[in-house]
C-alpha positions, -999 to 999 in steps of 0.1 A, spaced: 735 538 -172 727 570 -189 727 572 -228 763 583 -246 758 622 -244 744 636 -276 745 674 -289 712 678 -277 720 676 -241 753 695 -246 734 718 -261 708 721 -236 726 721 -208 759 742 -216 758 777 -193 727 767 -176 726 765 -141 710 739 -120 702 739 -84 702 700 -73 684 690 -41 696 661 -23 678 645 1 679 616 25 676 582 13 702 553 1 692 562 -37 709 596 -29 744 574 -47 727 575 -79 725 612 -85 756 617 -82 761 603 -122 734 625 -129 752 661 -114 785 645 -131 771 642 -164 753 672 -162 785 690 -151 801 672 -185 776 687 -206 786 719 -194 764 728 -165 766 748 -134 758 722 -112 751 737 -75 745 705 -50 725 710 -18 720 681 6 698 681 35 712 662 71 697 630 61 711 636 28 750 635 44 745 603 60 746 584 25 770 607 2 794 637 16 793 669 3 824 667 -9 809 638 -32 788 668 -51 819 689 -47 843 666 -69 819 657 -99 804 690 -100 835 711 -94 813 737 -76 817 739 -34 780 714 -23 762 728 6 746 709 33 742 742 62 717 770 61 740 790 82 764 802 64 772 837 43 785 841 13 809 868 20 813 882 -13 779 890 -22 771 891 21 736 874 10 731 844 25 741 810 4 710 794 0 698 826 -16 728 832 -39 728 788 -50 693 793 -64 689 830 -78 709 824 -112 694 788 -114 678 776 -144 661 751 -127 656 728 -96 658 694 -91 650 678 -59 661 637 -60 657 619 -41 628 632 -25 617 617 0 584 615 19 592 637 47 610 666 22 582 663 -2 555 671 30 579 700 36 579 712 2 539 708 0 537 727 38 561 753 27 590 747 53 621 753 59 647 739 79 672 728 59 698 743 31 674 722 7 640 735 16 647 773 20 666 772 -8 641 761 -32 611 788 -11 635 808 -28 636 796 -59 610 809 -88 616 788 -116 606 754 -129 609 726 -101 619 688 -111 606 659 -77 619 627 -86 603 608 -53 620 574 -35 610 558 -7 597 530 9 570 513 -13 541 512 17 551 552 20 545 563 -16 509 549 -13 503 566 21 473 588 13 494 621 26 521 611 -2 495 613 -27 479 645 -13 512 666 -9 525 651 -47 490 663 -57 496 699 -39 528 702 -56 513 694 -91 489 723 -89 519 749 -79 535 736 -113 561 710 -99 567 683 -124 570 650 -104 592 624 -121 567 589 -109 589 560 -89 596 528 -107 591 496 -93 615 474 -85 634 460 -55 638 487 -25 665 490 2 641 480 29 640 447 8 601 450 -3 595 450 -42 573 473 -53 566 511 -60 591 540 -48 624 536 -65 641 562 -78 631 568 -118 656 561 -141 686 585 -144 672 594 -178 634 600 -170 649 626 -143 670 639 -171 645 641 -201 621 661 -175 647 687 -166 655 687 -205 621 694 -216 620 725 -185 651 736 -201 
């Protein structure tokens, strides 16, 4: 549970706006507290799930808490502005925060590709970049984990480590989602 909201993070967070990347994993529940609280505090919260994303919270999850519409297509046109959504969810953005992210998104991220409202919307995005990883324990020590995290680092992405603890798979170890207030104090140090 996150800490009883203080003047700091109303502070912080009041007018800013804050792309949030969703993607595919069961810990994909527990950011929802974190775009509802940040939507408390006064933020713009703009949700963007990936496929895999949608298969453990809906859109219209991100939509309620956030009162902002969540996107989960690339293919779509915002036809006031005629630019494509992806583009207009992260231009005004203070700041992006992918979690979870899992192994396959972050080797995207690290490869530069695109293929999802997630990806091309942060290849889009020029400001500071929050990855808070999850996965499988055995994953987040794959060697390719470690390489693409260490990529990622060097373009400025601050990566928000994995606790350990017991995972979905039913292992205990490395790769669960940090707590909701690590993710938080990292985004409120970039802001």
């Amino acid at each position: 549970m996150l800490p009883v909201d203080t003047q700091e993070i109303r502070d912080a967070f009041r007018g800013r706006t804050i792309a949030l990347g969703v993607t595919g994993g069961i810990a994909a529940y527990k950011v929802v507290e974190l775009a509802s609280r940040w939507t408390q505090a006064g933020a713009h919260v703009r949700a963007l799930l990936t496929p895999a994303a949608t298969k453990f919270v809906t859109p219209l999850t991100f939509a309620s808490v956030t009162r902002q519409p969540a996107l989960s297509e690339i293919w779509r046109t915002d036809l006031e502005s005629g630019r494509p959504e992806h583009i207009d969810s992260t231009i005004e953005a203070d700041a992006f925060v992918v979690a979870p992210a899992s192994a396959d998104f972050i080797a995207r991220m690290a490869g530069g590709l695109g293929g999802d409202i997630v990806a091309v919307s942060w290849l889009a995005f020029e400001g500071p970049t929050i990855v808070a990883p999850a996965m499988n324990d055995r994953m987040w020590r794959h060697p390719s984990v470690a390489r693409n995290l260490a990529t990622l680092r060097e373009w400025g992405v601050d990566v928000v480590e994995p606790g350990s603890g017991h995972l979905a798979c039913g292992s205990v170890g490395p790769g669960r989602l940090a707590d909701l207030e690590r993710i938080e104090a990292a985004l409120l140090a970039r802001l």
